[in-house]
N, C-alpha and C positions, 0 to 999 in steps of 0.2 A: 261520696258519702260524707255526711257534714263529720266532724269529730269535738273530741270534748278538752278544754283545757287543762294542762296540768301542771302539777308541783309537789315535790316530797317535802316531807316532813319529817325532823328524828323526834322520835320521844325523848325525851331529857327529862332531867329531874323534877323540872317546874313542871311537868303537867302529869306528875304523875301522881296516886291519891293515895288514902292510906291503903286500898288494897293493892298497891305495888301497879296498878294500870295504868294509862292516859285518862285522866278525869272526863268525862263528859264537858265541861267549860272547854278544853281544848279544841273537843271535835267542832263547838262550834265559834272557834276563834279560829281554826283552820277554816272553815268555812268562810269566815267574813273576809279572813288575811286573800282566800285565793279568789274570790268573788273580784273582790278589788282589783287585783293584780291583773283579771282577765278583763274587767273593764276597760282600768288603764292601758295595757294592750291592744284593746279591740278597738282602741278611740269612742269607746262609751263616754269617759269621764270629760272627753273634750270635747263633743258633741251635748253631752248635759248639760256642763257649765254654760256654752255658749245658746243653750236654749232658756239657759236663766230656771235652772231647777236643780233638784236633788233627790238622789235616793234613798228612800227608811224603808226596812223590817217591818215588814207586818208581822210576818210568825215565821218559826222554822219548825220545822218538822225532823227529827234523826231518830233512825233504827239501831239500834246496836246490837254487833251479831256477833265479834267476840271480840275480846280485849288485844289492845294495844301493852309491849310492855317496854322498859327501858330498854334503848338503843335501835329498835326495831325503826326500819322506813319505812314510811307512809306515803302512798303514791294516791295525792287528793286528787280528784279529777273532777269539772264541772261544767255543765252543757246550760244554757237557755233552751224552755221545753217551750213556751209560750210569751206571747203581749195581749193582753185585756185589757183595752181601754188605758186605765192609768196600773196595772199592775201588769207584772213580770213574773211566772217561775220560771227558777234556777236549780236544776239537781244536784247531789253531790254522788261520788262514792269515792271512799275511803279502801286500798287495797294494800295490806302487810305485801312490800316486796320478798322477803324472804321465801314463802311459801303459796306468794297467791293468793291468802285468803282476805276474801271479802270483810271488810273489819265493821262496817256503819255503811250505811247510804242515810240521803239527808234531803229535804228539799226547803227552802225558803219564797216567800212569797214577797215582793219586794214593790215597792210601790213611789210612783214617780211624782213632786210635788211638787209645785213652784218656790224656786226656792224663798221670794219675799213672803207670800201669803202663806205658806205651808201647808197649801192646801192640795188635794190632787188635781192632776191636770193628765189629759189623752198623751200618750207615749207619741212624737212627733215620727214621722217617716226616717228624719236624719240621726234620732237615736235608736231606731230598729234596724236598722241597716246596719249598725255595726255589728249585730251578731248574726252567726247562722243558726239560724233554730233546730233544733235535732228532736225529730221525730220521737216517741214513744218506743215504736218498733226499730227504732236504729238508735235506742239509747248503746252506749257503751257496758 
């Protein structure tokens, strides 16, 4: 069964807002920080480079379902659901270790460009091969 990457997160001071929470900026700079990390991992980001392109945001998409507060870990986890042509989703979900609960789920839609032209260009075979796709029904 494919599974989904992960990395915690503490709340600290700096992400948190005036109502004492993790600010929504956070949840999507955890997003990019683990997006990355799983790339670079997965041999995304060396399979990219060497196909002479790059990855941009299109859009992100986040739910928030309850608050994050100081000190609390954050257990981000994130799968590749799909490849379209020259775009890619990515899920997130956000889980407080302390009690389990589901914090935010998130998804972004990420899209692959050459890197001179910066224009899109068709996801090549040797950059989808690094990931495993995970199904809808075998999301985490």
């Amino acid at each position: 069964m494919p599974s989904a990457y992960t990395r915690d997160f503490v709340v600290s001071k700096d992400t948190l807002d005036e109502n004492g929470h993790a600010n929504n900026v956070a949840y999507v700079q955890w997003m990019q920080d683990i997006a990355v990390r799983h790339s670079n991992d997965s041999g995304c980001t060396q399979a990219t480079q060497a196909a002479g392109a790059i990855w941009v945001v299109r859009s992100h998409q986040i739910e928030y379902l309850r608050p994050a507060f100081l000190g609390d870990i954050v257990s981000a986890f994130t799968w590749v659901v799909n490849f379209r042509r020259a775009i890619s989703l990515r899920r997130y979900k956000f889980v407080r270790q302390e009690d389990n609960s589901v914090l935010a789920r998130g998804e972004t839609d990420w899209v692959f460009l050459n890197a001179k032209t910066r224009h899109p260009i068709i996801i090549p075979p040797e950059v989808r091969k690094t990931f495993q796709l995970v199904p809808e029904d075998q999301e985490p």
